[in-house]
N, C-alpha and C positions, 0 to 999 in steps of 0.2 A: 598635442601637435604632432605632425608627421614629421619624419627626419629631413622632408624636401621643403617643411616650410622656414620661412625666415622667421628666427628670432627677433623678439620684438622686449626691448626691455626699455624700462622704465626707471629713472632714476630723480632722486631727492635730495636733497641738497639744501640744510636749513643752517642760515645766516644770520649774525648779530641783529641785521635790521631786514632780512628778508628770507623768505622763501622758494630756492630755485627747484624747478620742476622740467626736465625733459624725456623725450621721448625717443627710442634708437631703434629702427629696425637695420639687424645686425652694426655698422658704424655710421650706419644715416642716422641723422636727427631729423625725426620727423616734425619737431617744434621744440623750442627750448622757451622757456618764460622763466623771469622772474618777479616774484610776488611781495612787492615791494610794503614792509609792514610801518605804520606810524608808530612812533616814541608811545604815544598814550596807551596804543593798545598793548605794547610789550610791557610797558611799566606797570600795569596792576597785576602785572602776577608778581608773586613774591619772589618763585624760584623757578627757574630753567625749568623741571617737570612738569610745572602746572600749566609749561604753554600747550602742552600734548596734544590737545585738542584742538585748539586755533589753530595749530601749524597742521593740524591733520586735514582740517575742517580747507585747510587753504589749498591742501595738495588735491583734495576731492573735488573742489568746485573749478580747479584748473579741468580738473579729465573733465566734468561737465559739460566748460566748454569746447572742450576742442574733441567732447561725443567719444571718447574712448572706452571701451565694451571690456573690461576685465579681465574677460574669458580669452580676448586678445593678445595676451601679456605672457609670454613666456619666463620672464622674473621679475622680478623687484630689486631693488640696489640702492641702499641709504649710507649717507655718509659715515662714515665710522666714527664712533667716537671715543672721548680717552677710556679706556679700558686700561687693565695690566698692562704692561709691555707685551710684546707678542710677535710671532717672526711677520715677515711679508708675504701676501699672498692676497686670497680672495678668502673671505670667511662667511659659512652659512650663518645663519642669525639664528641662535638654540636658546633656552629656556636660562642657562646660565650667564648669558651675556644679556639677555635682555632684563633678568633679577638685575646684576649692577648696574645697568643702566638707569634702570627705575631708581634705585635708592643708591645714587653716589657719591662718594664720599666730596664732603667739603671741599677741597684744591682740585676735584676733576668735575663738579658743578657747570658743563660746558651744553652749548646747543647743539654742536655736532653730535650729543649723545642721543638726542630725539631722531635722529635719521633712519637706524636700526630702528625703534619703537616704531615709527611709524610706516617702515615697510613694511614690516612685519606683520601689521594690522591689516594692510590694505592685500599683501601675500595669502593673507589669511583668507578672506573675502575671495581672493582668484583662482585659488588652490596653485599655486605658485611657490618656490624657492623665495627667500628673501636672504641677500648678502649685503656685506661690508668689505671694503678694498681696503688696502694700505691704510689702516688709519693712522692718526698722525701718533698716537702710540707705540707704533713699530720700532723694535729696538733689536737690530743682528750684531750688535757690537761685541766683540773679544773681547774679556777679563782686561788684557794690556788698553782699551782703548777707555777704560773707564777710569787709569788711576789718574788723580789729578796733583801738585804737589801739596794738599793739606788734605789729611784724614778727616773725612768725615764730610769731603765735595768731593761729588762724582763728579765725571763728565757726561751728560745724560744725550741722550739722543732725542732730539726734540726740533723737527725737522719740516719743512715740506713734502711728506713723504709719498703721497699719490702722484702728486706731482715728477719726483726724481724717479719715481720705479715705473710712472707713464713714461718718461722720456727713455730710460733704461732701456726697455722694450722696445720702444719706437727707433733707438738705435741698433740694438739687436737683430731689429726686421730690416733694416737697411744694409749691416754688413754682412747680413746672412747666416748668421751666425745663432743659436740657441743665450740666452741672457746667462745663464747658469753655465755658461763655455767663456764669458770675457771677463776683462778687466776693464771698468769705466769709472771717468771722472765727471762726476752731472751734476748740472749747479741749477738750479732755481734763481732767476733774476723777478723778484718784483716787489711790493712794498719791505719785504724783510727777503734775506738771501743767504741759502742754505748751498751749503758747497759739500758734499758724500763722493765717499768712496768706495765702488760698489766691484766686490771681488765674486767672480764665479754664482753671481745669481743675491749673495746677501751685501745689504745697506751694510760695512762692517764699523764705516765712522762717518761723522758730520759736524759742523761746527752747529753750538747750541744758538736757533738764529733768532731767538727771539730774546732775548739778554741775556746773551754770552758772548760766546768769540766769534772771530770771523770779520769779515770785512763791512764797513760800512754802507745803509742803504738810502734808499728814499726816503725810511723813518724810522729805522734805527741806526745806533753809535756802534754798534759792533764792539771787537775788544778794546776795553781801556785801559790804561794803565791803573793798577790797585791802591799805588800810591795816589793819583788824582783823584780816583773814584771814594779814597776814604775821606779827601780833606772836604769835598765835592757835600758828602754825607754827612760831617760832624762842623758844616761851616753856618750852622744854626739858617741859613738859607731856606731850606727844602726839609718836608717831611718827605719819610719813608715814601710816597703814593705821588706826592710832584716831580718827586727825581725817577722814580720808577717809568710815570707817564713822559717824562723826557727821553727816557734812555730808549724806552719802546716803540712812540708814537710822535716824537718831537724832534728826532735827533738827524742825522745823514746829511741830507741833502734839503732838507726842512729846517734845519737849522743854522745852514750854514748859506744859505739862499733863498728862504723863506717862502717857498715850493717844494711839494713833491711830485710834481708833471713831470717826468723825463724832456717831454714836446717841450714845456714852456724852458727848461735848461737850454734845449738844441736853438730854440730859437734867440735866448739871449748869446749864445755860441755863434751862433750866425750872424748876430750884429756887431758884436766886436765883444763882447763882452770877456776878458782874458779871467778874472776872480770865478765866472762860472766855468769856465774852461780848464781850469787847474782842479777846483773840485770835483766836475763830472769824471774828470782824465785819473783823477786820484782814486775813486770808488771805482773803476777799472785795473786800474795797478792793484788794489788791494783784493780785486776778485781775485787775479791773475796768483797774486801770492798767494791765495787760499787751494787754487788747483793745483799750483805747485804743490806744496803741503801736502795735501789730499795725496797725489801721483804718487810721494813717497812710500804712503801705508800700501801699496799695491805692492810693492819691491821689484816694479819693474815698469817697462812704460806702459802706461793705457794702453789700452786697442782702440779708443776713441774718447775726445773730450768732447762731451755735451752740452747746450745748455739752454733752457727750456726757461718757460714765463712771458710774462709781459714785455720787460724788457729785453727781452732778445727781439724784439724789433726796431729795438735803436742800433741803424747800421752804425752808428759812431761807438758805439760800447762794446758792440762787437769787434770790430777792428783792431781797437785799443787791446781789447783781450786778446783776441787773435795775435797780434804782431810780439805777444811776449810769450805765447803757449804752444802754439804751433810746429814749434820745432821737438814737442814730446808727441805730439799724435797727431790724426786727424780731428779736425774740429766739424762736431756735426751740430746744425741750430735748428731747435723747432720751436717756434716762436707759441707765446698764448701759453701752451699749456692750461689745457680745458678740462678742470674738473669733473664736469659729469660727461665727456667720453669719456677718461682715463676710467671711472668706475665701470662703465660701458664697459668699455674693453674689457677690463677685468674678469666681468660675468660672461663674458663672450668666450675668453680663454678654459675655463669652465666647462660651459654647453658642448664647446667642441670640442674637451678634451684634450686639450693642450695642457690642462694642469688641474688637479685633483683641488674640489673645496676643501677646506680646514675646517678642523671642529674647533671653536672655543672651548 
């Protein structure tokens, strides 16, 4: 392609129960779809690799229809998936990352590991780059931020992380500012909610948002107390895998309200309802404490508090946050927070040279 034409990248994005596939020339999307898969057909495969081909077979018959010419594509960009830990950035997709992907070990078993495999495939075919952004492996944390107070539990960084290093960015372009020139506090609001502290360009801490600490969500408990969580454990109640699926998928605002809609909370709010009013107002207080916290490890104030996702559309969450945080920084909200621009972007930053690919 000539240096006058527009980038045109392509991005993948494979999901528990679907297939997302869109398309960007430079930060347009030219169509986004997702490729919604049935239980039966996911369930005969035994293991996450063997969907390789169904998920590839889904990404192909998408470009089918919407007539996309290969030779059109300036890159490819699939989701990253758990790999090693690894800093942040945009990663070309090489021979070493795609070996572990293919044969991963047991505990890293995940779909977002097919994303690489199957740009790669299709990169192949176009005579294109194929990458990986921020995958959720990303881990910039300092020695001091891993010790926990028992040997032998780290505190691991396990994050929303395209997500918070999208938002990162997108507040860096608003205050003008180079990413790797600030200090910011960016939270992630939406089913699970990651609160980082992002010093002079790296992720350096986060709370663990998927059962660990941090503040309660739509459907998880966030931190517990150890002492509950043990009697919680040995109260012959719950095995290992019903308490787990509680703590991760049951818990928040599903638990204590039996919804995880934000909407359908606002609207019991709106009626009188004061029991939902105290718990939505509480999972805002308890953001608000996690920014705090976070603001600390910077050792000085923000140059801006973030906060990015789904729920950063609920002006009531907002607010709530805003009115106890505001007085450390300005508060900048980009609502949604969209996985496949964020990867978009990533490979944009790239092309134009704004920031060098990384090898695996």
């Amino acid at each position: 392609m000539s240096q006058i034409d527009r980038s045109r990248i392509l991005a993948i994005n494979p999901g528990s129960t679907s297939t997302k596939v869109a398309l960007f020339e430079e930060e347009q999307p030219l169509f986004s779809e997702t490729v919604a898969h049935r239980h039966n057909d996911i369930a005969r495969f035994a293991r996450i690799p063997d969907q390789y081909e169904f998920r590839r077979d889904a990404v192909l018959a998408v470009l089918a229809t919407h007539q996309v010419a290969l030779d059109s594509l300036s890159a490819i960009v699939g989701r990253g998936g758990i790999l090693r830990p690894l800093e942040g950035g945009t990663y070309r997709v090489n021979e070493q990352m795609l070996g572990e992907l293919r044969q991963p070990a047991k505990e890293r078993d995940h779909v977002t590991n097919l994303g690489a495999l199957i740009a790669d495939e299709i990169a192949r075919q176009a005579g294109v780059p194929a990458y990986i952004v921020d995958p959720v492996c990303v881990d910039e944390f300092e020695p001091i931020a891993r010790i926990s107070g028992l040997p032998g539990v780290e505190r691991k960084s396990l994050a929303h992380v395209l997500s918070l290093k999208s938002a990162a960015h997108r507040a860096a372009q608003e205050l003008g500012q180079p990413y790797n020139a600030l200090r910011l506090v960016v939270t992630h609001l939406g089913g699970g909610i990651s609160v980082s502290a992002h010093l002079y360009g790296r992720m350096v801490d986060v709370n663990q948002a998927l059962d660990g600490t941090g503040p309660f969500s739509p459907e998880r408990v966030g931190g517990l107390p150890v002492g509950d969580v043990l009697r919680l454990a040995f109260s012959g109640k719950y095995t290992y895998e019903e308490l787990f699926r509680i703590f991760t998928r049951q818990g928040g605002l599903l638990a204590h309200l039996g919804t995880n809609d934000a909407r359908e909370v606002e609207k019991r709010i709106a009626a009188g309802d004061e029991h939902a009013r105290l718990v939505y107002q509480a999972m805002a207080y308890q953001i608000a404490k996690e920014i705090g916290l976070m603001a600390t490890v910077l050792q000085d104030r923000p140059d801006a508090i973030v906060l990015t996702g789904a729920l950063a559309n609920s002006s009531m969450q907002i607010e709530w946050i805003r009115a106890r945080v505001s007085w450390m920084a300005p508060l900048l909200v980009f609502p949604g927070g969209d996985e496949m621009l964020a990867m978009a972007e990533g490979v944009l930053r790239v092309l134009r040279g704004e920031e060098t690919a990384k090898e695996y």
